[in-house]
N, C-alpha and C positions, 0 to 999 in steps of 0.2 A: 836234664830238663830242657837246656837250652838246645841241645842236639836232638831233642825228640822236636820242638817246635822247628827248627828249621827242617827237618824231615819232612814235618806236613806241609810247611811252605813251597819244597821242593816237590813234591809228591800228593797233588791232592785228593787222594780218591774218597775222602768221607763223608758221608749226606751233607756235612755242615759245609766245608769248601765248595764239594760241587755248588751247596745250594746258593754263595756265597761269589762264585765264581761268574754262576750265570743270572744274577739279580740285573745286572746290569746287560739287556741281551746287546743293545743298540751299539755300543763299542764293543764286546766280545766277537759280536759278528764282524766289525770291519778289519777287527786284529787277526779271526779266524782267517774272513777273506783276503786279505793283503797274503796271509804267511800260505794258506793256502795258492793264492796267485804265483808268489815268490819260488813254492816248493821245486818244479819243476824246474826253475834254473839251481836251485840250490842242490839237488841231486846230479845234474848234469856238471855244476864243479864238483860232486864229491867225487863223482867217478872221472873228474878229468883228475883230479891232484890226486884219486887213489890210483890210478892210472900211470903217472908218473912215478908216483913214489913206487911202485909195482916194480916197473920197470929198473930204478935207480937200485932199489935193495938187491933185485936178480943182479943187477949189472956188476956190483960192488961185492956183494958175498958168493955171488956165482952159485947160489942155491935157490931152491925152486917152491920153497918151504912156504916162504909170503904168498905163495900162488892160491893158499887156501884161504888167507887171511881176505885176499882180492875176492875170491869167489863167493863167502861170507859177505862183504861190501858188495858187490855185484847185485846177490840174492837180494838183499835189503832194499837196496835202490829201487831195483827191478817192481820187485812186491809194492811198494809205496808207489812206485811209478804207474802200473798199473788201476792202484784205487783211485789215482787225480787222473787218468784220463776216463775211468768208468765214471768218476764223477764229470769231469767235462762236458761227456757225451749225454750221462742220464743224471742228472742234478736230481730227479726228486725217489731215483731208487740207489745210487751209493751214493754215500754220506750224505742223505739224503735231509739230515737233521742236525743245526746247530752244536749238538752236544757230541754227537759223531764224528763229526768233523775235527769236534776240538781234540777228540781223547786220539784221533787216528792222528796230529800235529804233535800230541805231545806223545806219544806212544812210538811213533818213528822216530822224534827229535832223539827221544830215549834208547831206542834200539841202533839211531846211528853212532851215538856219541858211546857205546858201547862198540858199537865196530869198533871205532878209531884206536878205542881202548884198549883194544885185545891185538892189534898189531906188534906188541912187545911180546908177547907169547907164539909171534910166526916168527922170528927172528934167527938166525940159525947160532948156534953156541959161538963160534968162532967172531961173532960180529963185535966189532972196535967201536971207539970211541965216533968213528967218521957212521956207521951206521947208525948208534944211539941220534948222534947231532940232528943226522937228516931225518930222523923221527922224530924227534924233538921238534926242529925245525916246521915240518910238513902240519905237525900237530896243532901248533903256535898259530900256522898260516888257518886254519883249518879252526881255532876256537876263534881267531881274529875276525874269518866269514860265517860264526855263528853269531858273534857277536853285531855284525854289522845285518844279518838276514832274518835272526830269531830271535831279538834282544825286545822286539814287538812284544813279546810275551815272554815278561820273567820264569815262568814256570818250566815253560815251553826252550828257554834259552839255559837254566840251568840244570833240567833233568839232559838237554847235549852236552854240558860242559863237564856235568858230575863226575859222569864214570871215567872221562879221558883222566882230569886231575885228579881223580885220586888213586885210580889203577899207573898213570904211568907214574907220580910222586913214591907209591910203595913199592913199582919195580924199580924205579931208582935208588932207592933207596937198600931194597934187597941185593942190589947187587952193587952194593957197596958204595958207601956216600963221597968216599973218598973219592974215587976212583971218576964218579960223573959229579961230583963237586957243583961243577962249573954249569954243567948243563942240567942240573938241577937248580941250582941257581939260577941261572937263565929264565928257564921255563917257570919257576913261581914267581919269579919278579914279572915276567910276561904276563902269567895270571892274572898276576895282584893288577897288572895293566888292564888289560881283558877287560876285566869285571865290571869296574867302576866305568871304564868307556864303553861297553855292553849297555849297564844300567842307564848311563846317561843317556845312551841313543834309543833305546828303546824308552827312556823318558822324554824325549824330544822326540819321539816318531807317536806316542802314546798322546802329547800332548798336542803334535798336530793329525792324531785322527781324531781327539777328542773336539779342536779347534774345528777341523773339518766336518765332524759331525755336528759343533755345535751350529757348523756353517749352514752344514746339509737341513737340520732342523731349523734354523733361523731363514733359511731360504726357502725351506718348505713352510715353514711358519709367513714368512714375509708371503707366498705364492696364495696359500691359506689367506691371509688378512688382504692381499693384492685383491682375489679373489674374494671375498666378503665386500672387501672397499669397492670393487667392482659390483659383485650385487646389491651394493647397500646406495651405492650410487646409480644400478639400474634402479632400485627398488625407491631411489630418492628422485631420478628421474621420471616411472612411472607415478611417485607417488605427486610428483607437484604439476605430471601431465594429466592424472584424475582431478588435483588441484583445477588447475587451469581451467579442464572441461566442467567442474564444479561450479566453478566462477562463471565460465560462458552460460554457465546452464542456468546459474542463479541470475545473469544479468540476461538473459534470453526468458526465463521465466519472471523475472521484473519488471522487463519489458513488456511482457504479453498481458502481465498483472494490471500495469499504470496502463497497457491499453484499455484493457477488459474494462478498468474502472475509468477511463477516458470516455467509452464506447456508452457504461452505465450512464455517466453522469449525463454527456450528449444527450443520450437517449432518454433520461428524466428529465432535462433540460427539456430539447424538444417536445417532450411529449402535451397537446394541450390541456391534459386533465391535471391539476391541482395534484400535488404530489405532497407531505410530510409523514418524519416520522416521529414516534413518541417512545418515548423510555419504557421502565419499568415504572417510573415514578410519576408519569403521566406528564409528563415537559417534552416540550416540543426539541427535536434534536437536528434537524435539518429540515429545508424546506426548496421546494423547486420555484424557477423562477415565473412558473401557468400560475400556481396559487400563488405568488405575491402580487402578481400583475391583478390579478381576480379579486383582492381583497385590497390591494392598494398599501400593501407593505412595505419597508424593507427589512434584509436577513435580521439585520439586529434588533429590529423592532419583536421579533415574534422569536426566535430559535432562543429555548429556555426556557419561552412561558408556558404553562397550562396550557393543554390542548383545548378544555376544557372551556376556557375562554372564550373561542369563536364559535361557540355554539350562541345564538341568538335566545337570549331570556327575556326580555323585556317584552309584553304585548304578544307573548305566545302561552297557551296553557299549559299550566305546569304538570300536567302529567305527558306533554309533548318534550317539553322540556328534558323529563328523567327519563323518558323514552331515549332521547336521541343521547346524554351523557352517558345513560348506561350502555348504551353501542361502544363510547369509547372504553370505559373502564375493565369491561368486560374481555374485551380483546387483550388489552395488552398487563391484562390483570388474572383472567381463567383461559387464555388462549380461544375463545369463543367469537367466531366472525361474523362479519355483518354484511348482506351483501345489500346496493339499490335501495338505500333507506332517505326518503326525502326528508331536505331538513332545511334552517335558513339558518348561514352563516353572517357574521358580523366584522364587518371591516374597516379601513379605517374611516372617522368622521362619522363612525355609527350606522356607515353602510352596511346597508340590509342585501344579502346574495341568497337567492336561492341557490339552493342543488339537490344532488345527489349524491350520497359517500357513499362506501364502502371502508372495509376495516379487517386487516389480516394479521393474524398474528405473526410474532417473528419468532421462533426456537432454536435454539443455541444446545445441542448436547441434550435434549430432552428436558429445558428447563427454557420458561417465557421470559423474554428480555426486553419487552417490548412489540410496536406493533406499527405499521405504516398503514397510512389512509391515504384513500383516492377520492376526488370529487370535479363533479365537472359541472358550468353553471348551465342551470335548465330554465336560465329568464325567460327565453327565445321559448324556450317548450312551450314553461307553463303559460306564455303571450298567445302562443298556438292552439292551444287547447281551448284557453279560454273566447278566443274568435271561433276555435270549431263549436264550443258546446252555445256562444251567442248566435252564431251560424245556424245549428239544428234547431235552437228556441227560435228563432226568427224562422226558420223555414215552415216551421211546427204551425207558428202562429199565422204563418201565409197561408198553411192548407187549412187552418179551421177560416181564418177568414174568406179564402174561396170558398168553401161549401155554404157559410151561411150567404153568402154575396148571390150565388146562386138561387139559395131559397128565397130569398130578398128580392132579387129583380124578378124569379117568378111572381111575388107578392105586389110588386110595384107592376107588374106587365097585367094583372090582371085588374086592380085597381085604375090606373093611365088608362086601358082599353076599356071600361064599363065606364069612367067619366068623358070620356071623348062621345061615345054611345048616348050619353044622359045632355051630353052638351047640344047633339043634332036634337034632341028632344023637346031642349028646353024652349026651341026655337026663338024668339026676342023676349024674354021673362028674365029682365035685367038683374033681378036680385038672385034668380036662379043661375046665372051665366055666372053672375058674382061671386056665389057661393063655389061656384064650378070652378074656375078660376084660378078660386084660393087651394082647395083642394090639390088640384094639377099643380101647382105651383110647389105646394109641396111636398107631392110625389117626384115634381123633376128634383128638389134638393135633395130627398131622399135618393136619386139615381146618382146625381154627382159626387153622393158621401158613398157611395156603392163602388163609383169608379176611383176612387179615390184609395178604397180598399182592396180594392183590384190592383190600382197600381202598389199598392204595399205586397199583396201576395204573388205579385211579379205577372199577374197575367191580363195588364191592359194593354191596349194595341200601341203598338208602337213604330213609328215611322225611322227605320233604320236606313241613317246614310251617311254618305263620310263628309268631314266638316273638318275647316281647319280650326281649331282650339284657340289658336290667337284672333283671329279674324272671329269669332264668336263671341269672344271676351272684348273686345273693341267694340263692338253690334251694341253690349249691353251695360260699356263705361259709362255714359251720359244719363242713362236711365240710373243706373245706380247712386253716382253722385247725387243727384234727385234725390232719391228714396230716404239716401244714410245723410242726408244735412250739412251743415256747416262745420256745425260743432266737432266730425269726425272726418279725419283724413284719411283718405281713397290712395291707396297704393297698386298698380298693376306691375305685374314683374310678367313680362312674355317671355315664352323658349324662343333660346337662339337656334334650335333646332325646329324643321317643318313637325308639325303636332298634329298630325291627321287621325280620327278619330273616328270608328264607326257607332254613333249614337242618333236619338231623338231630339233636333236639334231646338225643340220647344222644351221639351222635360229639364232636360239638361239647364234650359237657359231659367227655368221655373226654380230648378234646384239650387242654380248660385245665389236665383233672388230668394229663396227662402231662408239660407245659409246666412245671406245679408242681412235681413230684416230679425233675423235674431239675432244677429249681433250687433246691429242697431240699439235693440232691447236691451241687453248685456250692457252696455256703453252709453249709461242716461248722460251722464256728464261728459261724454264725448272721449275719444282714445283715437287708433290706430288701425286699420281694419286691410288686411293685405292677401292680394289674389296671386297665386304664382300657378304659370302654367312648366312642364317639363316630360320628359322622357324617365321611366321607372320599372324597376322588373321588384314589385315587394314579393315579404316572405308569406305574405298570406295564400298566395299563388298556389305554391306548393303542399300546404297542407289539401288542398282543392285538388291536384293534380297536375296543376297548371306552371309547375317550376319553370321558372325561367323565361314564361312569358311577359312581351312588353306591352304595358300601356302608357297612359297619359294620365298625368298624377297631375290635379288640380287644387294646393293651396288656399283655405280658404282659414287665414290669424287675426285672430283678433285680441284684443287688448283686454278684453271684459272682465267680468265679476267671476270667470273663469267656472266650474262646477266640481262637486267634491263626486267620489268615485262612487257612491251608491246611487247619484244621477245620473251618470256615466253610461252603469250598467244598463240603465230603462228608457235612454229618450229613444231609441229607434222601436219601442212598442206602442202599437198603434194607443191613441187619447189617452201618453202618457204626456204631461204637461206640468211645466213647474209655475207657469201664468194663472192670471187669474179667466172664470168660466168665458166671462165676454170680452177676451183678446184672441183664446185660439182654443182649438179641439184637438191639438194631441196628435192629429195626422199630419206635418208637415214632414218631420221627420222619415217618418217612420214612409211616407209615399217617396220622400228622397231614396232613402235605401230599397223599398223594392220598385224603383225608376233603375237603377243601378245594377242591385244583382239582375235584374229581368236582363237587361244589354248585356249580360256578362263582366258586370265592373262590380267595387267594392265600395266602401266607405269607412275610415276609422277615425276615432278621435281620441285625442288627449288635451288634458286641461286640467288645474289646478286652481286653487279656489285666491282667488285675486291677484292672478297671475294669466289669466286670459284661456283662451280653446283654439285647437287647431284643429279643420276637419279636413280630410284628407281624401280626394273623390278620385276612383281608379275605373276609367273608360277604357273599353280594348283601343287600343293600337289599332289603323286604318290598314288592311290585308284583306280583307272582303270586297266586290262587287256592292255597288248599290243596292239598296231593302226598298221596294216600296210600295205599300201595306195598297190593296185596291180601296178605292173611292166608291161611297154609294153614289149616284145618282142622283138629282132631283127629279121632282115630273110636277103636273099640274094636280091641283085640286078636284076634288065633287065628280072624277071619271068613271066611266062603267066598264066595266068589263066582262070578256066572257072568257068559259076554258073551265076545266076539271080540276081541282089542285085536291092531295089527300096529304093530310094534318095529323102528322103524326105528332104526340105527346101527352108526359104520361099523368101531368096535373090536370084534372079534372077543369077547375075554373082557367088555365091559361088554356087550353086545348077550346075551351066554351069560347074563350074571347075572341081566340084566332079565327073561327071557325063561323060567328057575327063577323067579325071583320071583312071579312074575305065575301062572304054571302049577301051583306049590305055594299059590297063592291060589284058586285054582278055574277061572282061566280059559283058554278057547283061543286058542295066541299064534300069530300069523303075523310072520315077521319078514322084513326088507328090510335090507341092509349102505349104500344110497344113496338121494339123494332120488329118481331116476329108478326106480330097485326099487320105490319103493315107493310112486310113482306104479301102476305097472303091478299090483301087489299089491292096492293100492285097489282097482282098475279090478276085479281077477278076485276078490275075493271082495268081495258088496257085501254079507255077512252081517256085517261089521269092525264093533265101536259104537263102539272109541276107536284114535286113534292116537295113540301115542307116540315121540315121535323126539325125536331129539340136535338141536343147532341148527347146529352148527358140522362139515360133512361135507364130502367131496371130491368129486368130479366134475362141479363147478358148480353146482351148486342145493343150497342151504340147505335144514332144516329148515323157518324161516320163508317161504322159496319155496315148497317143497312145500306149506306149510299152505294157504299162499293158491290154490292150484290143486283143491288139495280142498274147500275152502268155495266155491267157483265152483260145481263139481261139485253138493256137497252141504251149505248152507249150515250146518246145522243139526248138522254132524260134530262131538264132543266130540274136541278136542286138548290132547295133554299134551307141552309141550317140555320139554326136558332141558339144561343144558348146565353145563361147569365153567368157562365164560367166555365172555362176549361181549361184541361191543365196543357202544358206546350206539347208534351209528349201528343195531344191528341190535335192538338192542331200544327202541325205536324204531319198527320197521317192522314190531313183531307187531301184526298186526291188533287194533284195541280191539272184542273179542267176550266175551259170558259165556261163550261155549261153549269158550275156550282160556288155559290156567292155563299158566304158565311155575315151575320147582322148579330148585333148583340142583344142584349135583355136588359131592359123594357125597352122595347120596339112602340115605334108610335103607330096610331093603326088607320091614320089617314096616309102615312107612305108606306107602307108595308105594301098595300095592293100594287103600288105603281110599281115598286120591285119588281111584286113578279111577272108583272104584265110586261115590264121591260125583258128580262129573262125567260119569259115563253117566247118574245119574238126575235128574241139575238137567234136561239138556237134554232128557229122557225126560218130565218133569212137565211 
């Protein structure tokens, strides 16, 4: 049993060994390769010591016998020599496979060490003890260099050594123990050497390819993990260079963020419209520094509270009220916006701000978080508006009172011309002249409340010239003092600036004294009453068109009983009056304001009710040439005259009066009721030397039309217009000729003749 097991140990060709042999390929291979590497010098000694001993045995037995023994050796070597250079040369077609390799190692190892073994059977009969020895010897040298060349692989080192020991132990022994005793002995005590230093060198060759290999894997291993440690340290260097540029990019995007919201805030800061926002829960959450300026806050005061709070409730109605709360709620509660909704906020000290909001909601993810409002204050506006829409009612009320002013001095031109008529009549009948008199007397008061109302609808005459404001205001200190008493002190404040002015330097001077004498009234127990003059570009200008134009803004404060804001609204309407019937009639004012807008200037006021008025008088600025309005003439009384004159106008009774007038003066009248009449009238009597006409007539063509069709005509024709009102546009468009004078209505009808007797012979010279 134990000789069958070392059998397979020495021998292994059964699936289980092979399988067993090459589990392990990574050392079989280096054992293959080394013994493979080594073969080539190990065949080159066998054939050099087969070689010699060849030689020694011919030499010594003088026979030729071992010569076969060598040629067996030779063949062997040869053939094996052979496979390791085809393997040399083509590695992947002979022995081209680890297992091939191993069995052609151990399958030669096998076939040499049987050579060796079989040199005791080439030996010739006559061979001595000196031939056994030097086979013996050679044999010994020969397992010693298997032992030191193939001892790498026990298998491989004992299937060489098998057949030599046991072929030459039983030829020695056959041919008698006796006899090679010594050299049997020898050679197993050799063996027994052999073996043990065989196993050990091939255990220490085994142990340093095993060392070696574990070196080759540990250094493949080490080159492996070298290499990972290298990519894991590329891979730790790109990962902490995407770090880095992370970093950059997060502190490059931080940056750009704390701009962006630098650039926000800036730009909410800047911005002048009132800026907050509101939660979800209707609390104020930030606020711009327009709306605290606007409402008189600070941040802490308001960021928190109710939005809801500066919406103004007190002394507003309450469906305004839930009007303008539910803009907020609505926004930042249904996401629903509000655009331009006028409202009045409340600020601090109970300050009242108008504006305008708006309201936007804010969305987050498709879900309302809230909502930001804008507002911006529209005091200035609605200040604006309301001067415009007092603006249009006053102008409103200038053109009715021009039209009836019109109808009116026709009614007074016909009444004045038929008492002056009734006056030559009455010749010395005292009670009759008396009666006359009264009458005229009060048709001229009726002319004066006429022009009075003329100058409220801006269109009484006016002597425009430039004036310096200080020196006009000086002209009328002493008189004022005068007027305003003791009990009230007189303040002048002059510009330190030249104040040139183009205005009517009587109107003007009539305006401050009326200005005066009501605040005189205002101030029964006496106060403070202060005149400033100055350089001003107001905001009323602009709503006009007139931005940025300069005038001269005249101060006129006083201390008084002040007036609340629904009298405010009404004293510039004509016989509005807060006096009693027999102190005043209601036009002071209201002729101030159209003295003013007529020159192109304004007038506004403020005042509070025991707290005094300041009315504010805006002259243009002195940039104009002199204005100076022509002068009638006088002449004598009771003259006669001669000449043609045609009477155009289209009142029945004023046309009658003109028409006595003119005829109890000496002349021959033609009359026309229209400007087309009297087109045609021209045409048919061209004996006419003057025409007189009304300006303001029916049927499309004006007086001032007609004229100009007649100066085509006749350029040289003396015209006399008439009228009890017209508007600038049309006076304006009379032609600038010597030969045509303009008079107003009611005309007196003792100078009327001499007019145009003067006016027929200006153009006559």
């Amino acid at each position: 049993m134990k000789a069958s097991r070392n059998l397979r140990y020495l021998f292994p060709f059964d699936a289980k060994s092979e399988g067993a042999l090459f589990s392990s390929s990574a050392v079989t291979r280096i054992q293959v390769h080394s013994t493979l590497r080594k073969l080539p010098l190990i065949l080159l000694a066998d054939m050099l010591v087969g070689t010699y001993l060849f030689i020694a045995l011919v030499a010594i037995t003088g026979s030729w016998l071992p010569a076969y023994w060598y040629g067996l050796l030779s063949t062997s070597c040869f053939v094996r020599a052979l496979f390791v250079y085809g393997h040399n040369r083509h590695p992947n077609r002979v022995l081209s496979h680890l297992r091939s390799r191993w069995y052609f190692i151990f399958v030669g190892a096998t076939v040499g060490g049987f050579v060796w073994s079989c040199i005791w059977f080439f030996l010739p009969p006559q061979a001595g003890s000196v031939e056994y020895g030097l086979v013996v010897l050679w044999q010994c040298g020969v397992l010693a260099g298997a032992a030191a060349s193939l001892s790498i692989i026990k298998r491989v080192f004992f299937a060489f050594i098998a057949s030599p020991i046991v072929i030459t132990l039983a030829f020695l022994i056959s041919e008698g123990i006796s006899a090679h005793s010594v050299l049997a002995g020898a050679f197993v005590a050799y063996v027994l050497f052999i073996i043990p230093l065989a196993l050990h060198i091939g255990h220490e060759l085994n142990r340093g390819f095993s060392l070696e290999h574990a070196y080759t894997n540990l250094e493949k291993d080490l080159k492996l993990d070298r290499r990972r440690l290298k990519n894991r340290e590329s891979e730790l260097v790109q990962r902490r260079l995407r770090e880095q540029d992370l970093i950059q990019d997060k502190v490059h995007a931080d940056k750009k963020l704390q701009a962006a919201a630098e650039e926000r805030l800036l730009l909410l800061e800047s911005i002048e419209e009132g800026i907050f926002g509101i939660n979800s829960i209707g609390k104020i959450t930030f606020i711009n520094t327009s709306a605290l300026d606007l409402l008189g806050y600070n941040e802490d005061d308001i960021v928190g509270e109710r939005a809801i709070k500066l919406i103004r409730r007190r002394g507003v109605n309450a469906d305004l009220f839930i009007e303008w709360s539910n803009a907020f709620t609505a926004c930042y509660q249904k996401g629903t916006s509000s655009n331009g909704i006028q409202s009045e906020f409340i600020g601090r000290n109970e300050k009242i701000l108008p504006v305008r909001f708006s309201c936007w909601p804010i969305n987050k993810e498709g879900r309302i978080i809230g909502a930001v409002v804008s507002f911006s204050d529209i005091t200035k506006q609605k200040e604006m508006e309301e001067l415009l829409i007092q603006s249009q009612k006053m102008e409103a009320i200038g053109r009715i009172t021009g039209g009836v002013s019109h109808d009116f001095n026709n009614l007074l031109t016909v009444i004045m011309g038929n008492l002056q008529f009734l006056r030559k009549l009455a010749g010395t009948d005292a009670r009759m002249l008396d009666l006359i008199s009264k009458i005229m007397n009060a048709a001229r008061s009726g002319a004066d409340l006429i022009n009075r109302l003329l100058g409220f609808s801006k269109e009484q005459k006016l002597t425009l010239e430039t004036h310096d404001v200080n020196t006009l205001l000086l002209d009328v200190k002493s008189f004022l003092t005068r007027i305003l008493g003791e009990n009230i002190q007189f303040q002048l404040n002059l510009s330190d600036e030249d104040c040139f002015a183009v205005t009517d330097k009587t109107q003007l001077q009539n305006a401050i004294l009326n200005l005066c004498v009501n605040a005189r009234d205002a101030m029964p127990d006496g106060g403070t009453l202060t005149i400033s003059a100055s350089k001003a570009v107001p905001d009323w200008a602009a709503v006009e068109g007139n931005g940025g134009a300069e005038y001269i803004e005249l101060t006129v404060e006083d201390s008084g009983t002040g007036m609340s804001s629904e009298v405010q609204a009404q004293i510039f309407e004509p016989f509005f009056t807060t006096k009693r019937t027999d102190q005043g009639t209601g036009l002071g004012l209201s002729t101030v304001y159209g003295f003013l807008r007529q020159s192109g200037g304004n007038i506004t006021v403020s005042s509070e009710l025991e707290k005094g008025t300041v009315f504010k008088l805006y002259v243009p600025s002195a940039t104009t040439e002199e204005i100076v309005t022509k002068q009638i003439p006088s002449f004598e009384q009771d003259a006669k005259y001669q000449g043609t004159i045609l009477v155009v106008e289209d009142d029945d009774n004023v046309r009658s009066v003109a028409a006595h007038m003119l005829v109890d003066a000496g002349f021959e009248v033609v009359t026309a009721k229209d400007g087309h009449s009297g087109l045609q009238q021209f045409k048919n009597h061209p004996e006419i030397d003057l025409v007189f006409s009304d300006i303001i007539m029916p049927g499309g063509m004006t007086g001032i039309e007609m004229a100009k069709r007649i100066l085509k005509k006749k350029p040289n024709a003396p015209i006399l217009l008439a009228t009890g009102y017209t508007e600038q546009i049309l006076k304006d468009s009379i032609p600038k000729s010597g030969n045509i004078i303009c008079v107003p209505k009611p005309y007196d009808t003792n100078e009327l003749p001499k007019v145009a007797h003067s006016l027929i012979d200006k153009v006559a010279s």
